[in-house]
Backbone as CSV, one residue per row, in Angstrom:
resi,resn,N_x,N_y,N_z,CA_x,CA_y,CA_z,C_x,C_y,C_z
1,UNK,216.831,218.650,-124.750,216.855,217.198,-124.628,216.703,216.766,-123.161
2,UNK,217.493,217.440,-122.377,217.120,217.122,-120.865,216.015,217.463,-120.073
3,UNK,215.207,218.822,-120.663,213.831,218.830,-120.485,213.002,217.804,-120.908
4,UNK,212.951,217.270,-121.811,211.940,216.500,-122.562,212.023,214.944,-121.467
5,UNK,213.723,214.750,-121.269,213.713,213.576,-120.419,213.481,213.363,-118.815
6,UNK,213.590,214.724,-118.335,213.077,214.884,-117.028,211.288,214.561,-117.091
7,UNK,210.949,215.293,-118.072,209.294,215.142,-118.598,208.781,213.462,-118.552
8,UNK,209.350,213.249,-119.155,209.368,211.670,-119.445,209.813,211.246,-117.790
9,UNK,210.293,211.212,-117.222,210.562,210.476,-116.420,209.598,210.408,-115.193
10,UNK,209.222,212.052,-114.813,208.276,212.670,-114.408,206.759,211.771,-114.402
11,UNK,206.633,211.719,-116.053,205.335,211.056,-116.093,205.649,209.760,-115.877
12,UNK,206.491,208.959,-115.839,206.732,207.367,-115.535,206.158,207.430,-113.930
13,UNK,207.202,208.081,-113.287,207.277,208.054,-111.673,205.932,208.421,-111.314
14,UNK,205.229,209.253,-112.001,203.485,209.976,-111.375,202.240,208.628,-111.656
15,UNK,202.712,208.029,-112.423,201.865,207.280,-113.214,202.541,205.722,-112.658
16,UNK,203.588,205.289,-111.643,203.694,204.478,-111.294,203.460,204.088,-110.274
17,UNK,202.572,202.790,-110.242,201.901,202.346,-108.736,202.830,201.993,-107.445
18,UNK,204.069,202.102,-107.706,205.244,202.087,-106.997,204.978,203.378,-105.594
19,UNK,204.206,204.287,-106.445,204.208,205.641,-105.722,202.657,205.919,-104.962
20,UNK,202.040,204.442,-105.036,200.495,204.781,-104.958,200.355,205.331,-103.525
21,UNK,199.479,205.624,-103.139,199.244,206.411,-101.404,198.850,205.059,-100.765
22,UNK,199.700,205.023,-99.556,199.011,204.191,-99.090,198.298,204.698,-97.366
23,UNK,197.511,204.065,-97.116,197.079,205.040,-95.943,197.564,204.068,-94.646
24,UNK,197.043,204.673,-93.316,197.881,204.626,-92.256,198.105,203.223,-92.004
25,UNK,198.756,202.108,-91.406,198.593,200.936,-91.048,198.494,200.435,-90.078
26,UNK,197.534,199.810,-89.127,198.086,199.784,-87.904,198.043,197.928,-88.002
27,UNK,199.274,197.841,-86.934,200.036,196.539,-86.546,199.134,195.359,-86.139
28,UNK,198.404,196.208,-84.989,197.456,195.276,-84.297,196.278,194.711,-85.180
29,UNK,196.011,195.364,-85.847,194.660,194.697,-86.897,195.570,194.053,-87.992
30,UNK,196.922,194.445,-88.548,196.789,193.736,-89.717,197.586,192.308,-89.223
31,UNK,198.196,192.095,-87.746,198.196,190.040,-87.111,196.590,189.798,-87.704
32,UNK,195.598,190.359,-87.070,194.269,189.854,-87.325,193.844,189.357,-88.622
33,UNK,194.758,190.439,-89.502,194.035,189.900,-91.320,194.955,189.512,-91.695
34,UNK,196.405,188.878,-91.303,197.164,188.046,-92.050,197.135,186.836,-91.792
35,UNK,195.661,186.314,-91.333,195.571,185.147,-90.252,196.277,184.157,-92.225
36,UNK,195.875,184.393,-93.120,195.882,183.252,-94.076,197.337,183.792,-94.630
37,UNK,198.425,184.374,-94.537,199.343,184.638,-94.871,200.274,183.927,-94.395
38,UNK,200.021,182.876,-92.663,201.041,182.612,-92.309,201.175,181.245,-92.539
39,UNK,200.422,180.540,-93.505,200.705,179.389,-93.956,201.795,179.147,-94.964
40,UNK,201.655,180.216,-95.206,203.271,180.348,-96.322,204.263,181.094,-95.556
41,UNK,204.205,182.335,-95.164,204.855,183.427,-94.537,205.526,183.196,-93.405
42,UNK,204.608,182.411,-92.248,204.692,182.178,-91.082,204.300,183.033,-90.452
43,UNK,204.366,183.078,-89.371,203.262,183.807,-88.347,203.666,185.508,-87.843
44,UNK,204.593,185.191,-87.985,205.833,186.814,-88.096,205.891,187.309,-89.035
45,UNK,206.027,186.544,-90.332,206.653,186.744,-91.645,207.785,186.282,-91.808
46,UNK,208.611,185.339,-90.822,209.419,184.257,-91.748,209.034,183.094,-91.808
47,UNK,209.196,182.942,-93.378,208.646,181.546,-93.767,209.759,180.203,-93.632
48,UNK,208.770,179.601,-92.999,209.751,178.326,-92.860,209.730,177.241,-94.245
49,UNK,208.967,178.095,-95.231,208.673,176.731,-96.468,209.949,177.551,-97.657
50,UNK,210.449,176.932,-98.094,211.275,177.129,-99.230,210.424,177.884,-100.453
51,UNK,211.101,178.809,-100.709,210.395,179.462,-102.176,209.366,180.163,-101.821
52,UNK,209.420,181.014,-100.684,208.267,181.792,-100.033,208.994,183.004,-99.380
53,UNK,208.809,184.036,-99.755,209.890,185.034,-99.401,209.617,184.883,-97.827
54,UNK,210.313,185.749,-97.300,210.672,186.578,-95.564,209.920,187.973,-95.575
55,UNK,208.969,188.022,-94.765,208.454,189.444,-94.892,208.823,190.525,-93.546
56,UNK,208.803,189.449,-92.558,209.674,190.221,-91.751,210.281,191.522,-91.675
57,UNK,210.241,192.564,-91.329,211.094,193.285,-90.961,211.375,194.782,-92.720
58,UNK,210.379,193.854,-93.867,210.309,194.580,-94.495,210.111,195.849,-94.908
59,UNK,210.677,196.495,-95.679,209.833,197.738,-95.373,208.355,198.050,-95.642
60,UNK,207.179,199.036,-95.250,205.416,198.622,-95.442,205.311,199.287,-96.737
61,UNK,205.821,200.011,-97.112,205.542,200.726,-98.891,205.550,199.793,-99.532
62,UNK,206.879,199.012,-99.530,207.286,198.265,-100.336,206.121,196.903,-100.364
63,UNK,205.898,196.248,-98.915,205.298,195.556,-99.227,203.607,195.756,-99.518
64,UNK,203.392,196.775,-99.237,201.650,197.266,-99.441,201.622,197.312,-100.989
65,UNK,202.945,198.121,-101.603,202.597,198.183,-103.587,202.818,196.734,-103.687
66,UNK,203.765,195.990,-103.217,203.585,194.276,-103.875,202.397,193.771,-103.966
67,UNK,201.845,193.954,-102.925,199.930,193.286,-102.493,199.274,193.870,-103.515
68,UNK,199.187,195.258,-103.621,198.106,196.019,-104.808,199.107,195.314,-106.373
69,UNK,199.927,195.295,-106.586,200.540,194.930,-108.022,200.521,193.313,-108.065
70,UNK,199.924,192.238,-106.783,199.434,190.995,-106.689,197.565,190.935,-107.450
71,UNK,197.525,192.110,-106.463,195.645,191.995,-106.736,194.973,192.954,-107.891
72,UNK,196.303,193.221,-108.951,196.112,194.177,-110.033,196.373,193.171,-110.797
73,UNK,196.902,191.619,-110.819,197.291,190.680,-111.835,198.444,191.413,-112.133
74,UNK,199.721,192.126,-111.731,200.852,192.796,-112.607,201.943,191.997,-112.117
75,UNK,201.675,190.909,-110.923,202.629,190.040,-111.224,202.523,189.007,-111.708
76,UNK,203.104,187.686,-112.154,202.184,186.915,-112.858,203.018,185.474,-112.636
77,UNK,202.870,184.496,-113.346,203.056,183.001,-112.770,202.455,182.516,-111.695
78,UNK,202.225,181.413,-111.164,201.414,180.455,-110.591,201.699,180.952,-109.273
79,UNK,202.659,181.615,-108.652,202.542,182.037,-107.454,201.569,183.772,-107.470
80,UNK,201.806,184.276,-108.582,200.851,185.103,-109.024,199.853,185.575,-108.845
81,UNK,199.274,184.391,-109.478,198.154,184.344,-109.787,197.319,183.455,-107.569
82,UNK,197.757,182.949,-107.738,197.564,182.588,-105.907,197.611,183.440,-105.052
83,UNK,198.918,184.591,-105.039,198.754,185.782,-104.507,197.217,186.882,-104.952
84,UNK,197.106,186.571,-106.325,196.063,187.633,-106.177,194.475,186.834,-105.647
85,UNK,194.414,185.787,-105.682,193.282,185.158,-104.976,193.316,185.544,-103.238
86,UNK,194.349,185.016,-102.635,194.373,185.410,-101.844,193.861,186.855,-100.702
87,UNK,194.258,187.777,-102.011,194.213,189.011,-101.304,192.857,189.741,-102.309
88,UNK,191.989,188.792,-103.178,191.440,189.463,-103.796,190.365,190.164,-102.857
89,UNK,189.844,189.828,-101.331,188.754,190.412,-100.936,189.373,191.048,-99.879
90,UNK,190.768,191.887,-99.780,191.094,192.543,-99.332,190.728,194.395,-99.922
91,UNK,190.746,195.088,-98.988,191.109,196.454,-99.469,192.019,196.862,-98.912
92,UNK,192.353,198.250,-99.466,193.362,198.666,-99.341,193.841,199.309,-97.882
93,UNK,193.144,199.472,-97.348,192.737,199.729,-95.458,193.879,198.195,-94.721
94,UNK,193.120,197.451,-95.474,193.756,196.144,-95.166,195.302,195.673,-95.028
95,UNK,195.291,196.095,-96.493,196.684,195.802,-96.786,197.821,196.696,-96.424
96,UNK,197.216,198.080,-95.884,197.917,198.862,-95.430,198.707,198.040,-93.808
97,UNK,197.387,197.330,-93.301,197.749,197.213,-91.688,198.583,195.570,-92.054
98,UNK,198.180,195.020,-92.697,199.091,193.696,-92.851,200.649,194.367,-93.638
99,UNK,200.937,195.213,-94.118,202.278,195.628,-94.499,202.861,196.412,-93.624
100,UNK,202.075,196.696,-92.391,202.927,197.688,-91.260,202.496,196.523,-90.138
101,UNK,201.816,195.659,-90.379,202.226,194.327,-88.928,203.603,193.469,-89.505
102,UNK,204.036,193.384,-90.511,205.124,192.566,-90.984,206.423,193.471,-91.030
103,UNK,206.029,194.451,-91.307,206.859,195.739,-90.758,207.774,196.077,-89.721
104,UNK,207.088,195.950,-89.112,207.357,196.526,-87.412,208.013,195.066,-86.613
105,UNK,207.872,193.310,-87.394,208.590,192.274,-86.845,209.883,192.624,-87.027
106,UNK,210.927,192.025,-86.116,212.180,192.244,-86.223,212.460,191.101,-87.674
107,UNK,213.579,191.948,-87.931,213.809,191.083,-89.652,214.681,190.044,-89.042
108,UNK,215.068,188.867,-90.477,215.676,187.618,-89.565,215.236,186.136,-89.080
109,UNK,215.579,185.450,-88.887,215.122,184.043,-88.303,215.440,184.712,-87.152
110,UNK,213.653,184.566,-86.246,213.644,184.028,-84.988,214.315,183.458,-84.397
111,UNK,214.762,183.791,-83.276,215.231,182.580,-82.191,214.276,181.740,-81.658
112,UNK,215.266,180.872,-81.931,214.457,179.369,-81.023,214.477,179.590,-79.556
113,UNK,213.028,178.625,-79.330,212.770,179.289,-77.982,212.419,177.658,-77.423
């Protein structure tokens, strides 16, 4: 029984885009391609608009599978569906360097300057 469920679990985790590869990211190009991200996001990745997450300081796995599970349609509702427009003429090169430029911001509200 515990073979069969390690098996099973095995194939969930291999077969989940949670685990997809993502390749290297670099910081400096992906400020360049999040130029349309920071109308919601803000320019760091904290958003100053309500109902728009903080990307800040996130971790880049995490946020590179959100982008591919945006532009796969696997998340869904009206912010959804906007996310995957957004990023639909992205690749994955891309989204690698915009999830390790939001990355590498310190997490947090900015100080006022």
């Amino acid at each position: 029984m515990l073979f069969r469920y390690s098996i099973a679990l095995t194939m969930f985790f291999i077969s989940s885009p949670l685990l997809a590869a993502m390749p290297v990211g670099k910081s400096d190009l992906g400020q360049k391609k999040a130029y349309s991200c920071q109308f919601c996001h803000g320019a760091t990745g904290y958003s100053q608009r309500g109902g728009y997450p903080h990307l800040n300081g996130q971790n880049a796995q995490y946020l590179y599978n959100a982008m591919l599970s945006y532009q796969h349609g696997e998340r869904g509702g009206v912010m959804g569906k906007m996310m995957q427009q957004q990023l639909s003429a992205l690749n994955g090169q891309d989204l690698a360097d915009i999830a390790a430029f939001y990355a590498v911001q310190k997490a947090g509200k900015p100080n006022a300057e």
